[in-house]
PAZAPA-4460 file (N, C-alpha, C; in steps of 0.05 Angstrom, whole numbers, plus 32768, in hexadecimal, padded with zeros to 4 digits):
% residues 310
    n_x    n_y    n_z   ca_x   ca_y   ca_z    c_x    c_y    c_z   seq   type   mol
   7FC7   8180   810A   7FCC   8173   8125   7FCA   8189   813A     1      X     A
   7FBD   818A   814E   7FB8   819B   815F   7FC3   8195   817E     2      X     A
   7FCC   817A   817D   7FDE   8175   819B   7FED   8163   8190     3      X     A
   7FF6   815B   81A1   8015   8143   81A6   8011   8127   81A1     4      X     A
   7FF9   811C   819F   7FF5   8104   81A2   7FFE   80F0   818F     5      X     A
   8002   80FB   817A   8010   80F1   8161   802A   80F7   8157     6      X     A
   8031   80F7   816E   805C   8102   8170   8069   80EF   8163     7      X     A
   8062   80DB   8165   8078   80BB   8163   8077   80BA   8147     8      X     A
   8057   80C0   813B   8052   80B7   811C   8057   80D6   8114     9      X     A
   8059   80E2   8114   805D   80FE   8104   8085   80FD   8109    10      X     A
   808D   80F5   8119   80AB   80F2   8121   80B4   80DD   8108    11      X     A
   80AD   80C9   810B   80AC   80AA   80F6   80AE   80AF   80DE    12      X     A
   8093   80C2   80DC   808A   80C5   80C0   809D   80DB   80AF    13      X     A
   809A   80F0   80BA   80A6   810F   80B5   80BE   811C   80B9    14      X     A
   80CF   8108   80CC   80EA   811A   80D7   80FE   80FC   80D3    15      X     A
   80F7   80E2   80D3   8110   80D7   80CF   811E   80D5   80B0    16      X     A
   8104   80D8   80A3   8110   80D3   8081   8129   80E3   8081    17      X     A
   8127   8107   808B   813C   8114   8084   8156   810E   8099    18      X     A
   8151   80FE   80AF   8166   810A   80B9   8189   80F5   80B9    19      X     A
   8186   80E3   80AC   819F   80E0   809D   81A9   80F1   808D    20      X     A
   81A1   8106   807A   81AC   811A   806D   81B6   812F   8079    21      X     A
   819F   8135   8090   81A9   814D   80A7   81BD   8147   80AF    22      X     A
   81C0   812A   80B4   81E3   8128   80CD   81F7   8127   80BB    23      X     A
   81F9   811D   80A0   8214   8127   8091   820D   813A   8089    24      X     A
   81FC   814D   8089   8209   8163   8082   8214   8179   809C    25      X     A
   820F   816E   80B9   8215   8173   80D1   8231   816D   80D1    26      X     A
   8233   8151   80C8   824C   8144   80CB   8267   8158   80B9    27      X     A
   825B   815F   80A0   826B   816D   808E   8273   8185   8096    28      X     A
   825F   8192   80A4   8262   81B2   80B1   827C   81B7   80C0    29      X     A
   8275   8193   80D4   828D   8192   80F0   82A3   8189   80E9    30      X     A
   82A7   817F   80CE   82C1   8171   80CB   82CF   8182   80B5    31      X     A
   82C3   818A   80AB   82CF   81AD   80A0   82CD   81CB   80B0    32      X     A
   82C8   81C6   80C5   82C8   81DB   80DF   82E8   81CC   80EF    33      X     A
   82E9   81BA   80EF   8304   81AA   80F9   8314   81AB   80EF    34      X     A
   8314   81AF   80D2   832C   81B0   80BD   8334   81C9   80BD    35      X     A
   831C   81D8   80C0   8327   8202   80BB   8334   8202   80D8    36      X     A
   8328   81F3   80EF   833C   81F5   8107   8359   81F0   8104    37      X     A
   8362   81DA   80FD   8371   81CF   80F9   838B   81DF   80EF    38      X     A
   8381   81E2   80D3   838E   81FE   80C4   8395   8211   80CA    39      X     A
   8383   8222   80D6   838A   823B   80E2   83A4   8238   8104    40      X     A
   8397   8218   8114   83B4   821F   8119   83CE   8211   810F    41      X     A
   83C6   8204   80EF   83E7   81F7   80ED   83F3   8219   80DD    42      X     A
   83E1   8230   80D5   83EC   824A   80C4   83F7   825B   80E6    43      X     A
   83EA   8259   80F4   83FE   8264   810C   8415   8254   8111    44      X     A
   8411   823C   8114   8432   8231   811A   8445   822F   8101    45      X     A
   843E   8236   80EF   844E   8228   80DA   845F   8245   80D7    46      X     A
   844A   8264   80D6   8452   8283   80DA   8461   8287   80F1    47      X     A
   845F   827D   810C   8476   827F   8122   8495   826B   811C    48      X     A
   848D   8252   8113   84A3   8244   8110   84BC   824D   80F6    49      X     A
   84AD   8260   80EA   84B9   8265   80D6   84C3   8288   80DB    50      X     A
   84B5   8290   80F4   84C2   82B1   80FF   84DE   82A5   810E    51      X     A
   84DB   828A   811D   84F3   8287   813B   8502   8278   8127    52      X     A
   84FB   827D   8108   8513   826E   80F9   8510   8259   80FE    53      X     A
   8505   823E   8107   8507   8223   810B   84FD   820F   80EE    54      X     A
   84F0   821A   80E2   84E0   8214   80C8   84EC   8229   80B4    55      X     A
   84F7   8220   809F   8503   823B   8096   84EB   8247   807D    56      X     A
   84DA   8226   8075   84D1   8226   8059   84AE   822B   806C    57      X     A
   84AF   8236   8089   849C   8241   8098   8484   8250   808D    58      X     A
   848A   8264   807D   847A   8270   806A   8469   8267   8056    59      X     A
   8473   825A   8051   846A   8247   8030   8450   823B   8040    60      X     A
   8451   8222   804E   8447   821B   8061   842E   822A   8069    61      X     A
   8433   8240   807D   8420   824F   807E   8417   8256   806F    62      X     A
   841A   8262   805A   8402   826B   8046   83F9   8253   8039    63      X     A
   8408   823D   8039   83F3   822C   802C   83DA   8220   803F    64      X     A
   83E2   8222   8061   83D6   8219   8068   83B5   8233   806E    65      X     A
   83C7   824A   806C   83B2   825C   8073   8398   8258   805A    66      X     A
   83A2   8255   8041   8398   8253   802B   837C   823C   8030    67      X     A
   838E   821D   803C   8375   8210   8048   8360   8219   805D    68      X     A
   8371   8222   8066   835B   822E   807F   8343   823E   8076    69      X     A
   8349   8251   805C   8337   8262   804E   8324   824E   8043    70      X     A
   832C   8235   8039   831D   8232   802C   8302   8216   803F    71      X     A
   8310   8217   8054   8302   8208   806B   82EC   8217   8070    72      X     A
   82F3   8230   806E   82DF   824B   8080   82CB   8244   806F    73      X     A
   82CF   824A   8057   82BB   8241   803A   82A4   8232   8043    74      X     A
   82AE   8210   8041   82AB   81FE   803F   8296   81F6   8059    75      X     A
   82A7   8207   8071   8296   8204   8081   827F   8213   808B    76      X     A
   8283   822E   8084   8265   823E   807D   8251   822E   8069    77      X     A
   825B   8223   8054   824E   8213   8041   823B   81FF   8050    78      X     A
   8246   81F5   805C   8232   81DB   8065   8224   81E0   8080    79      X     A
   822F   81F4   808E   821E   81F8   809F   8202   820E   809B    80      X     A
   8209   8216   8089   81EE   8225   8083   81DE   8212   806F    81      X     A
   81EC   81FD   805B   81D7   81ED   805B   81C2   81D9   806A    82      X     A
   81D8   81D4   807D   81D2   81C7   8095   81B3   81DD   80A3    83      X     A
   81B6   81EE   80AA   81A8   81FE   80B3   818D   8203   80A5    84      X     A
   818F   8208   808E   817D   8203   8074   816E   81F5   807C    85      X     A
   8173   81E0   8076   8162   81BE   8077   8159   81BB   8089    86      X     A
   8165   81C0   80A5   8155   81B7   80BF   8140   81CA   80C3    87      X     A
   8149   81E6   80AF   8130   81F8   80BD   8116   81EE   80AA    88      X     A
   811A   81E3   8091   810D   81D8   8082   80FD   81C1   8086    89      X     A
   8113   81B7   8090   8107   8191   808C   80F7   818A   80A9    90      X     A
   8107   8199   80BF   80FD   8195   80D4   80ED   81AB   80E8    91      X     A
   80EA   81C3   80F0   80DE   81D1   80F2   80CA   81D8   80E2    92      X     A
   80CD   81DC   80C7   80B4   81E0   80A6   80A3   81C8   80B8    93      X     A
   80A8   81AF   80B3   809E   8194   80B3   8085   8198   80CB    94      X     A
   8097   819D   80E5   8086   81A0   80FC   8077   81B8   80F4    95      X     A
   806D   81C4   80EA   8062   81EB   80F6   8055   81DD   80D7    96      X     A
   8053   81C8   80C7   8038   81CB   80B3   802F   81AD   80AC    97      X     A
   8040   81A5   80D6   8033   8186   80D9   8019   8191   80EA    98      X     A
   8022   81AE   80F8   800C   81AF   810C   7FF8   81BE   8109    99      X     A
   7FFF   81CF   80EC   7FED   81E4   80E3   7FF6   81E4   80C5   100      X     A
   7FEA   81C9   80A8   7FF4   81D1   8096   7FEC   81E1   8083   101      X     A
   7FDC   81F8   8082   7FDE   820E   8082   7FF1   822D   8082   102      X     A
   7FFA   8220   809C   8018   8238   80A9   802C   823B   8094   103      X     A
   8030   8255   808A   804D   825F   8086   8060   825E   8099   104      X     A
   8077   8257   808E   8096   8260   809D   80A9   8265   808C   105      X     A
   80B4   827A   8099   80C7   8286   8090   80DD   8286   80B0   106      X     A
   80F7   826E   80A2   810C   827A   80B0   8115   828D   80B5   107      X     A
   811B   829A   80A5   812C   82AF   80B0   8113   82CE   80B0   108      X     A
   80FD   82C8   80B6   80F9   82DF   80B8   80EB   82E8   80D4   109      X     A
   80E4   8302   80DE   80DB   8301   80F7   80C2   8315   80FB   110      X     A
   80B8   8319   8115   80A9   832F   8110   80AB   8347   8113   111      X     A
   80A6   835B   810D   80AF   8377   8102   80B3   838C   811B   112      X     A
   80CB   839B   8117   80CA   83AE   812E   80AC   83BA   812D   113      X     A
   80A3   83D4   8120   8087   83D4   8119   807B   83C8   8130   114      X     A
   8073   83B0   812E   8061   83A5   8145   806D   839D   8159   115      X     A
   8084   8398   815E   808B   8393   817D   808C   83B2   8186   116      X     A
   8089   83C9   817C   808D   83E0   8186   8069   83DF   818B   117      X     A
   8057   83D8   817E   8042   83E7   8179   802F   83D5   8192   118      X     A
   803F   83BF   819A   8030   83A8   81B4   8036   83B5   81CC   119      X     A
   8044   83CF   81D0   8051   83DB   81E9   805C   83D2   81FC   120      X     A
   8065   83B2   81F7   8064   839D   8213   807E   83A8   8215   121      X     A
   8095   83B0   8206   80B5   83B6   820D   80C2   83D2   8208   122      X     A
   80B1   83EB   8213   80AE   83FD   8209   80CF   840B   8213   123      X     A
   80D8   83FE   821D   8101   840F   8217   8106   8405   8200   124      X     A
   811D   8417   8201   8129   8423   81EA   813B   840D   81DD   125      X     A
   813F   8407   81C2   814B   83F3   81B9   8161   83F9   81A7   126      X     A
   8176   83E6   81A5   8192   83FF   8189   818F   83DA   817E   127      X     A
   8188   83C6   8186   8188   83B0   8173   816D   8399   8177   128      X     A
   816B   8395   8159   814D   8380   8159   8155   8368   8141   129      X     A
   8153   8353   814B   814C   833B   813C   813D   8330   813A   130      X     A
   813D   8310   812F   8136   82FC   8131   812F   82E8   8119   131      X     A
   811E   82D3   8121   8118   82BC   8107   8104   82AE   8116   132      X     A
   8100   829A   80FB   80ED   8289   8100   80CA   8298   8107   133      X     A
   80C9   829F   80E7   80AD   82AC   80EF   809B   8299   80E7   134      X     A
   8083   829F   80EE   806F   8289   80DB   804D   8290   80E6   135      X     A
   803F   828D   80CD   8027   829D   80D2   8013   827F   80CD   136      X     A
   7FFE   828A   80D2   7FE2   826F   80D1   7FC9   8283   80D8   137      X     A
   7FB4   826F   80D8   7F96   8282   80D4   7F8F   8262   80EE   138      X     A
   7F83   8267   810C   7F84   824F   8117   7F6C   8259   8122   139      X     A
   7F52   8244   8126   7F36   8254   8134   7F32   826A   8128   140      X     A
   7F36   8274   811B   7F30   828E   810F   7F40   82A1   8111   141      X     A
   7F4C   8299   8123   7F6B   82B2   8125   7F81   82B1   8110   142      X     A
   7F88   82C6   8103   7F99   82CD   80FB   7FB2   82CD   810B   143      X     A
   7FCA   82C4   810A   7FDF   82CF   8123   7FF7   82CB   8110   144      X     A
   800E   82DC   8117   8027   82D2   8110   8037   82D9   812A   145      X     A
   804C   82C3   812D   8069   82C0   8144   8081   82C3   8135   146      X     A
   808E   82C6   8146   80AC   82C5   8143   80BE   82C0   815A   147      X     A
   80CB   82BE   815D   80E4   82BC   816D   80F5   82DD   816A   148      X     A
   80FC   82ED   8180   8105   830E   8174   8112   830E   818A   149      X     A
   8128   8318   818A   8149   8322   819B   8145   8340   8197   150      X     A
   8145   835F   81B1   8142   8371   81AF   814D   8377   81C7   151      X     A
   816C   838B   81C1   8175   8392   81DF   8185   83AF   81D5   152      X     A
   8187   83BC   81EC   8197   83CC   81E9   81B8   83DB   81F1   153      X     A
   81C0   83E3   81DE   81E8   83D7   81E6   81EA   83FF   81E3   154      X     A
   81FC   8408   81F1   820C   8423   81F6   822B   8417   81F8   155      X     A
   8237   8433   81FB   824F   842B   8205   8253   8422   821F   156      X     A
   8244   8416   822A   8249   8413   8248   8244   83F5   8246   157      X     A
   8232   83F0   8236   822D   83D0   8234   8219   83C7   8220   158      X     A
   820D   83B0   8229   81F5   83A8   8213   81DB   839D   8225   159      X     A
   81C6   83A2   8226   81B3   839D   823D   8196   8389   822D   160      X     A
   8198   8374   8231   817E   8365   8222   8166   8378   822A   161      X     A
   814D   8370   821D   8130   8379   8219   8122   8362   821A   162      X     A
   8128   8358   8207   8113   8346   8203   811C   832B   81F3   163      X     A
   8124   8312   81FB   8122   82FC   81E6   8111   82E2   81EB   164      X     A
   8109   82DC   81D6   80F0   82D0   81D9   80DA   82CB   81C3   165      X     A
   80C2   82BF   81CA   80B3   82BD   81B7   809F   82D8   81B1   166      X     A
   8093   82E3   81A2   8089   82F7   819B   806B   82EF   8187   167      X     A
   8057   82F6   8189   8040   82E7   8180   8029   82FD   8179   168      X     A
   8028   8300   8167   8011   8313   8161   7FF8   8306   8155   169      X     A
   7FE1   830F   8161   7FC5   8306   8153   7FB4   8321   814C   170      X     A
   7FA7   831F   8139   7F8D   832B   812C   7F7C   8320   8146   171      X     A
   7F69   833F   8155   7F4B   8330   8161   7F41   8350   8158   172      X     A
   7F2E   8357   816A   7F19   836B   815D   7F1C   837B   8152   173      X     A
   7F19   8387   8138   7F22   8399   8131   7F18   83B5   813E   174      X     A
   7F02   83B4   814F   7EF1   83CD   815C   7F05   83D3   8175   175      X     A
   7F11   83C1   817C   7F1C   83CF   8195   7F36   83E2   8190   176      X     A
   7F34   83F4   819A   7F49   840C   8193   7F5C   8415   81AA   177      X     A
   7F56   8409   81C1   7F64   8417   81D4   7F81   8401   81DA   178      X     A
   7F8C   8409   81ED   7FA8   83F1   81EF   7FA5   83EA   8215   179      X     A
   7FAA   83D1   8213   7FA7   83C1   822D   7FBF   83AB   8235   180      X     A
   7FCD   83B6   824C   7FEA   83A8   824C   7FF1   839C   8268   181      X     A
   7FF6   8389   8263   7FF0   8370   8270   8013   836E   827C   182      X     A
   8029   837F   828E   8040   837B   8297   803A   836B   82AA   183      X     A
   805B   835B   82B3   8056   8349   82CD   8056   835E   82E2   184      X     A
   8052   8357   82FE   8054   8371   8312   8069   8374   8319   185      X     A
   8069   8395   831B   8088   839F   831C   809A   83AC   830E   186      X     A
   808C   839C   82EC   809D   839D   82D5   808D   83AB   82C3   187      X     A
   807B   83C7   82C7   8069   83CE   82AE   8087   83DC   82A1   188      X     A
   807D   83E1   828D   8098   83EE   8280   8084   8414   8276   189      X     A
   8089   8418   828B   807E   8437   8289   809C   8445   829F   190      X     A
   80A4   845C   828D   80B0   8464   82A0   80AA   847D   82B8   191      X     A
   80C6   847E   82C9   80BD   848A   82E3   80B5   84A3   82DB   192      X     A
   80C0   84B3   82C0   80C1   84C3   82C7   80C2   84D2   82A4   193      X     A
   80B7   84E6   82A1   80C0   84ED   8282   80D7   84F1   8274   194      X     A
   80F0   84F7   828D   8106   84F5   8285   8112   84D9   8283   195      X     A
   810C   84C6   828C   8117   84AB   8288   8117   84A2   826A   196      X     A
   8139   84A2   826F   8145   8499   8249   8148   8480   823F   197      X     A
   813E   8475   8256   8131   8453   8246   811D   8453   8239   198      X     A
   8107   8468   823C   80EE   8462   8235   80DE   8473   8222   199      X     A
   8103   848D   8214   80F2   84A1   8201   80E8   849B   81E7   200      X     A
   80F7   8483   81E6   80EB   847C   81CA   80CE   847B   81B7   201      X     A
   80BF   8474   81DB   80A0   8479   81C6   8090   8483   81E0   202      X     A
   8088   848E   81D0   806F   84A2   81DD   805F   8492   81F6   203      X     A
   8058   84A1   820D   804B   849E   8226   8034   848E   8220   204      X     A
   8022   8476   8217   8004   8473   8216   7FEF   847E   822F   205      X     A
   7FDA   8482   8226   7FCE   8497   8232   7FBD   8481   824B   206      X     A
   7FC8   8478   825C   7FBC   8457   8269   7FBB   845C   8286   207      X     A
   7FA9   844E   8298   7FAC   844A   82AD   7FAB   842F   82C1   208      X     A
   7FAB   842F   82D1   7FB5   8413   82DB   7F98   840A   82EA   209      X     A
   7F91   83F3   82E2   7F79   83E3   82EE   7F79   83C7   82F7   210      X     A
   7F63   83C9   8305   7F64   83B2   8316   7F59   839E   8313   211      X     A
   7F5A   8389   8308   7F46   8371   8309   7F37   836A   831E   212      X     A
   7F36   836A   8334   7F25   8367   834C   7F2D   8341   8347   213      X     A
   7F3D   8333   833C   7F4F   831E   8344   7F67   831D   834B   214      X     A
   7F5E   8313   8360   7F77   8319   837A   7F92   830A   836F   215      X     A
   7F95   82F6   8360   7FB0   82E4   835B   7FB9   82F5   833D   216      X     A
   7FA3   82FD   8333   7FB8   830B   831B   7FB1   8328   831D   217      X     A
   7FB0   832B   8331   7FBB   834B   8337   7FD6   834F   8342   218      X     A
   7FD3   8334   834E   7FF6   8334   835E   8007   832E   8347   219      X     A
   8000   831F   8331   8010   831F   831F   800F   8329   8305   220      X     A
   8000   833A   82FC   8008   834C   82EE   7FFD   8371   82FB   221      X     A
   800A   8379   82EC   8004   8396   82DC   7FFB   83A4   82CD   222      X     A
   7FDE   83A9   82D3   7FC9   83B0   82B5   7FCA   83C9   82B3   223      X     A
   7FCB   83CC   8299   7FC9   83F1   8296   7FBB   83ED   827E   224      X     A
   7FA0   83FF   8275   7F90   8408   8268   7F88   841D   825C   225      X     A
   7F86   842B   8241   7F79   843B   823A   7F5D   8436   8237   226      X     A
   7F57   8426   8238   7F33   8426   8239   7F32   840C   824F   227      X     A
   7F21   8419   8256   7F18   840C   8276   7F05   83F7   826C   228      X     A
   7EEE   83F9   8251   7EDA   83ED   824A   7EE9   83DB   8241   229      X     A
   7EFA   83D8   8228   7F06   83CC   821C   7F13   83B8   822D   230      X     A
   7F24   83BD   823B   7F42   83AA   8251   7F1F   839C   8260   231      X     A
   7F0B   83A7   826A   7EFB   838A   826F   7EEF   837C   8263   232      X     A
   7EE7   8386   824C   7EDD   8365   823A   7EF5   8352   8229   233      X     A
   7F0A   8363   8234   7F21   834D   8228   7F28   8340   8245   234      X     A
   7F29   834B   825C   7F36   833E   826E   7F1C   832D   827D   235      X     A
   7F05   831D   826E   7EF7   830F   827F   7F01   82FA   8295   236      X     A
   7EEB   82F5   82A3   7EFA   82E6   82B9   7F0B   82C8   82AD   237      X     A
   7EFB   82BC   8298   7F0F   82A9   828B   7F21   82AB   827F   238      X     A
   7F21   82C8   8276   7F40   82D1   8268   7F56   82CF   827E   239      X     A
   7F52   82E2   8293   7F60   82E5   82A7   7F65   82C3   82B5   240      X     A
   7F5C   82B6   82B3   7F66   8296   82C4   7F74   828C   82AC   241      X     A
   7F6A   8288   8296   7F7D   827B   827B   7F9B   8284   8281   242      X     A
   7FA0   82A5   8284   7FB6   82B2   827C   7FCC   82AA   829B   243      X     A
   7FBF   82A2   82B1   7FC4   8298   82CA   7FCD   8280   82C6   244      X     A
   7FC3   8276   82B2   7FC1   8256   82B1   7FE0   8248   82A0   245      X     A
   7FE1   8261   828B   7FF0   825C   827A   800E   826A   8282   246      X     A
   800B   8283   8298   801B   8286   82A2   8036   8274   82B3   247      X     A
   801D   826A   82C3   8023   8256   82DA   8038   8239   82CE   248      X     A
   802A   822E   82B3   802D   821E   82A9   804C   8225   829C   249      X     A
   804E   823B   8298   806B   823E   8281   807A   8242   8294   250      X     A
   807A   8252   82A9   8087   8259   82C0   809E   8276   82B4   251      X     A
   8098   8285   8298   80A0   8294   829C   808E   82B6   8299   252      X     A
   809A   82C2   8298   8093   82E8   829C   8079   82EB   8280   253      X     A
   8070   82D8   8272   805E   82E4   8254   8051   82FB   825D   254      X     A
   8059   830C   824F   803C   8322   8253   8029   8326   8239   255      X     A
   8018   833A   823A   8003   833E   8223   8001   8359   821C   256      X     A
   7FF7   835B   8206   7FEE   837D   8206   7FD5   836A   81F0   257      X     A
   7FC2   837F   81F2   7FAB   8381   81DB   7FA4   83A1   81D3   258      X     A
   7FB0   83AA   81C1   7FB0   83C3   81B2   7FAB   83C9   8199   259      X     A
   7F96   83D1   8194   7F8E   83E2   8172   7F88   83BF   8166   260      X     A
   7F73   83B2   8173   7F6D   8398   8166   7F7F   8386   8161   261      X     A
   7F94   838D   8170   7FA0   8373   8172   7FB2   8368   818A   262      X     A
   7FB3   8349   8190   7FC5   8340   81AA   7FD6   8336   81A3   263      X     A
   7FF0   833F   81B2   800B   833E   81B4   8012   8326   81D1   264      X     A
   801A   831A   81C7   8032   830A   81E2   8046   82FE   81DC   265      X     A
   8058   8301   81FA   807B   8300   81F9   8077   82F2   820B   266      X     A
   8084   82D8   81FF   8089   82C2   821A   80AC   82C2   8216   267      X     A
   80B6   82D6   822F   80D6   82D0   8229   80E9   82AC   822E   268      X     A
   80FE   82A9   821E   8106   8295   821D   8125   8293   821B   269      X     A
   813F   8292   822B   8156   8296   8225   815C   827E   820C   270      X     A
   815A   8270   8206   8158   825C   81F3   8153   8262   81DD   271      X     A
   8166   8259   81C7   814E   825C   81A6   8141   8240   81A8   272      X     A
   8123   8248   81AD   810E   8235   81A3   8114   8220   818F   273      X     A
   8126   822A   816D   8119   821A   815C   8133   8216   8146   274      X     A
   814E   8218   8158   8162   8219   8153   816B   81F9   8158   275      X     A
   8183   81F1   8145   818E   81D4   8145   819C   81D3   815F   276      X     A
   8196   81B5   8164   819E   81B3   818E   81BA   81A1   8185   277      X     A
   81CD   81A6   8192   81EF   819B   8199   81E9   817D   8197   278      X     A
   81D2   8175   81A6   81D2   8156   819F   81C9   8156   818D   279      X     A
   81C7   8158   8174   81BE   814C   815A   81A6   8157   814F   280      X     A
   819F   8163   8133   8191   8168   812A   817B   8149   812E   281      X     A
   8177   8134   812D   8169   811E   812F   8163   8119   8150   282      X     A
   8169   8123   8161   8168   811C   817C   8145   8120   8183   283      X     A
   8139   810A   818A   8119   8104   818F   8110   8114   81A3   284      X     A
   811D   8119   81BA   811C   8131   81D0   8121   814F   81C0   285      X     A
   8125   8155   81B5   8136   8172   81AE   811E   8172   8197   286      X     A
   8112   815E   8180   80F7   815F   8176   80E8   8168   817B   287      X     A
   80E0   8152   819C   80C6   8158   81A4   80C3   816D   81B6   288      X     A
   80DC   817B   81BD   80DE   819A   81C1   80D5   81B2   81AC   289      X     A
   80DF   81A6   818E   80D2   81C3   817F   80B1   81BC   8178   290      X     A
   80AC   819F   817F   808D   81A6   8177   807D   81AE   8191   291      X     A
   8085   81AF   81A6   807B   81B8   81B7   807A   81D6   81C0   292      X     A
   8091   81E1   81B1   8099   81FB   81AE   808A   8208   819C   293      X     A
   8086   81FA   8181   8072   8207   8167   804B   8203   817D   294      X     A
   803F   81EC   8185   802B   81E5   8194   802F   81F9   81A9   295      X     A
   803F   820C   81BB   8037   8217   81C1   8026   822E   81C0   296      X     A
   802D   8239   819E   8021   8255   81A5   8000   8241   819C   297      X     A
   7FF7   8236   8190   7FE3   8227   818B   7FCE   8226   81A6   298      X     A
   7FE3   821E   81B6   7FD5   8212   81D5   7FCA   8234   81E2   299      X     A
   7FD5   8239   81DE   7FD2   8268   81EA   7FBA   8266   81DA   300      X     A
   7FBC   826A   81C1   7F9F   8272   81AE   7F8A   8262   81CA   301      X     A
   7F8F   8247   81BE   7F74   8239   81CD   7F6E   8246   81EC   302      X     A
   7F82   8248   81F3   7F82   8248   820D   7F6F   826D   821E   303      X     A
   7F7D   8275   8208   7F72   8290   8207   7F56   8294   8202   304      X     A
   7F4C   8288   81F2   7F36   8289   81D8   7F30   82A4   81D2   305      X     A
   7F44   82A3   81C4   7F51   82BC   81B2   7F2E   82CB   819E   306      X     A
   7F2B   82AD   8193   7F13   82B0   8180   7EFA   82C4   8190   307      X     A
   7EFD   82C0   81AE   7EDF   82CE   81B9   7EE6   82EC   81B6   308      X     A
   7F06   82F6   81B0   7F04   8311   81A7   7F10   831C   818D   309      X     A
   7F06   8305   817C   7F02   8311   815D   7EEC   8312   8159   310      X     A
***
């Protein structure tokens, strides 16, 4: 499936069988998340009523109740990670090899420091990296894998985000060798200065800053180049309106790099994409949010035509 048009019957077909099972086991998560509440504070009142002396057999009490409470914690880790399981299974799996079945996924896995270092798009310094929801496919001829990746950095002074968001790597020429990076303006991530300790982490690239001689995405981005030949047969004039196009359309910051044969893009997102929504694992809006979410990076390939530089 390559667009939306078949939402209702892939919804019908693919996502309602499971989702009576999803909601008791939602239901079981929250009503043993209620019970460990519950517990924990009848083992505080039962431990004060039994310090101010008002309960004498106070103690007993408390530990029996603390005892439940332990075993709520259990009970309720238990089902919410099965809970979690299944939806990443039944309902995300479902969508991502309704639309490409083909595609691997892997929940819990993400994409590799390795290559978010090696795309240069977030070149400060990082002390933490996550993420999930990876998943790879071969689409037009492109090879690509995404993820979802959390990367910020915390001192004693505080904790400062980087980057969260989607993260997307594709295979294109293997001949091109140089790196070409695509910041919003304003925001290249080169620092001022060699002493700047945001940015010792990796080495200076040897790049300079060029101009598209297009006036609307010069105002909005920031090109810097080590090969001048290279950054123009990737940045043709239809490349450059696509990446305008798709900008405009998301309304947020994505940038690009294309380095050592391959393209990188970060479309940031405060949101988890592909995470269970408060209204209901079964909610038809909050659905047709993750297939629009997985159809995104799909819509970039096309949009790009990634294939004219493999």
């Amino acid at each position: 499936m390559e667009d939306a048009e078949d939402f209702e019957k892939f919804y019908s077909s693919k996502i309602q069988p499971y989702l009576d099972g999803l909601g008791k086991e939602a239901s079981s998560a929250y009503n043993w998340k209620l019970f460990t509440l519950f517990t924990a504070i009848g083992t505080f009142v039962f431990f004060l009523l039994n310090y101010l002396k008002i309960l004498p057999s106070g103690n007993i009490l408390a530990v029996t109740s603390l005892l439940m409470c332990i075993i709520g914690v259990y009970f309720t880790t238990k089902y919410a990670d099965r809970f979690l399981d299944d939806f990443k299974e039944k309902i995300i799996g479902q969508i991502i090899t309704c639309i490409h079945p083909q595609a691997i996924y892997k929940p819990m896995g993400f994409v590799s420091k390795k290559e978010y270092k090696a795309s240069g798009l977030f070149r400060r310094r990082f002390t933490k990296f996550d993420g999930d929801d990876y998943w790879q496919a071969v689409y037009n001829g492109i090879a690509f894998h995404c993820s979802e990746i959390n990367s910020w950095y915390q001192d004693t002074a505080g904790s400062e985000r980087i980057f969260k968001g989607l993260f997307f790597v594709a295979g294109i020429n293997s001949s091109f060798t140089g790196g070409t990076y695509l910041w919003s303006k304003g925001d290249a991530q080169l620092p001022a200065s060699i002493a700047d300790e945001r940015y010792r982490m990796y080495p200076l690239p040897q790049v300079k800053k060029m101009k598209t001689n297009h006036t609307e995405f010069d105002k909005t981005y920031s090109v810097y180049t080590s090969n001048s030949d290279e950054a123009s047969l990737i940045l043709s004039c239809n490349m450059i309106e696509h990446i305008l196009v798709i900008k405009n359309k998301l309304q947020k910051d994505i940038v690009f790099s294309f380095v050592a044969g391959k393209c990188y893009i970060a479309v940031p997102f405060e949101e988890d994409l592909l995470e269970p929504s408060r209204k209901g694992a079964g909610n038809k809006e909050e659905i047709k949010k993750y297939f629009y979410s997985v159809l995104l990076v799909f819509n970039i390939i096309n949009k790009l035509e990634l294939y004219r530089l493999a």
